[in-house]
C-alpha positions as CSV (number, residue, x, y, z in Angstrom):
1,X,0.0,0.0,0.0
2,X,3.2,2.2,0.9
3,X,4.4,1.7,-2.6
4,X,0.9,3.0,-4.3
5,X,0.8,6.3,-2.2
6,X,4.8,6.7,-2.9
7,X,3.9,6.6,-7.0
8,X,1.0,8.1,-7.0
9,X,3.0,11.4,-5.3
10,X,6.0,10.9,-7.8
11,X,3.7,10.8,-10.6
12,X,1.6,14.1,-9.0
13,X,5.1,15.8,-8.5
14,X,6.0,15.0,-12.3
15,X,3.3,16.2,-13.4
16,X,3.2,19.8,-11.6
17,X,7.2,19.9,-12.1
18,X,6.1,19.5,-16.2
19,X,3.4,22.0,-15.9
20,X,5.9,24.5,-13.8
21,X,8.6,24.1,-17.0
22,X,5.8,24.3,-19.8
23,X,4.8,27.7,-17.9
24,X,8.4,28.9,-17.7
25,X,9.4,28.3,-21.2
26,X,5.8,28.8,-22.9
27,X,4.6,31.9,-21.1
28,X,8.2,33.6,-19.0
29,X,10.7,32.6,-22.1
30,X,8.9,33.3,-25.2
31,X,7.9,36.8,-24.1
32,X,11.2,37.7,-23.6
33,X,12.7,35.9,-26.6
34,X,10.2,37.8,-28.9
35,X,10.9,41.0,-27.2
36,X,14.3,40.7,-27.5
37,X,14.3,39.5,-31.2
38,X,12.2,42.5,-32.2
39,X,14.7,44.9,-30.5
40,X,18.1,43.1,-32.7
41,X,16.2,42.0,-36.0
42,X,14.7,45.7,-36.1
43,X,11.0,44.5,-36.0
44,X,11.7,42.0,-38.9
45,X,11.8,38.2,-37.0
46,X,9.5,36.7,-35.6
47,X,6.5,36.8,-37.0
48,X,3.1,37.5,-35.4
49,X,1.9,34.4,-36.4
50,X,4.7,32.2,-35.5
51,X,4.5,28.1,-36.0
52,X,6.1,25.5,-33.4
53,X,9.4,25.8,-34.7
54,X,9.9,29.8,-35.0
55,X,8.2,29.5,-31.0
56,X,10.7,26.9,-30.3
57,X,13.4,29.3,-31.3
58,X,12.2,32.8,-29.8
59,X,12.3,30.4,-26.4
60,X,15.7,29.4,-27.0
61,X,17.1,33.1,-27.7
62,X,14.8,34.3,-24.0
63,X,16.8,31.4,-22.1
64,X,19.8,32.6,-23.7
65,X,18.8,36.5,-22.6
66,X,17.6,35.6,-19.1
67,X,21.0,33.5,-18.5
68,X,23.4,36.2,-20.1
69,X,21.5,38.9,-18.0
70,X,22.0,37.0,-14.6
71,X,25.6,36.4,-15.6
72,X,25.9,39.9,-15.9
73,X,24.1,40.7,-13.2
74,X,26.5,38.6,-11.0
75,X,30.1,39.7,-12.4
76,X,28.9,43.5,-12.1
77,X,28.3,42.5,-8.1
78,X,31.1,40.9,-7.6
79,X,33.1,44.5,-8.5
């Protein structure tokens, strides 16, 4: 019986740690991917309509930003 409570909270856990990630990279990510490929393209990439590949990549470039921003948050403390 142990054993059945113990998966069932791994699986619940799994499941809400998924949903926490899909939030972070869907809604947190993309929104500052696309802000920040607006500002450096000029207004020309990406689209307003874009498909699962061009949101795959505006995600990408916001991980990139949000990592490159804390670095540089961190080395200009450390001064």
């Amino acid at each position: 019986m142990e054993d059945i409570v113990l998966t069932l909270f791994r699986f619940i856990g799994a499941f809400f740690r998924m949903l926490f990630q899909f939030f972070i990279m869907d809604i947190i990510c993309f929104s500052v991917g696309w802000v920040v490929s607006k500002v450096f393209t000029l207004g020309r990439f990406p689209s307003f309509t874009p498909d699962e590949k061009e949101r795959e990549r505006v995600s990408n470039i916001g991980i990139i930003s949000i990592v490159l921003f804390l670095l540089a948050i961190g080395v200009f403390n450390s001064l």
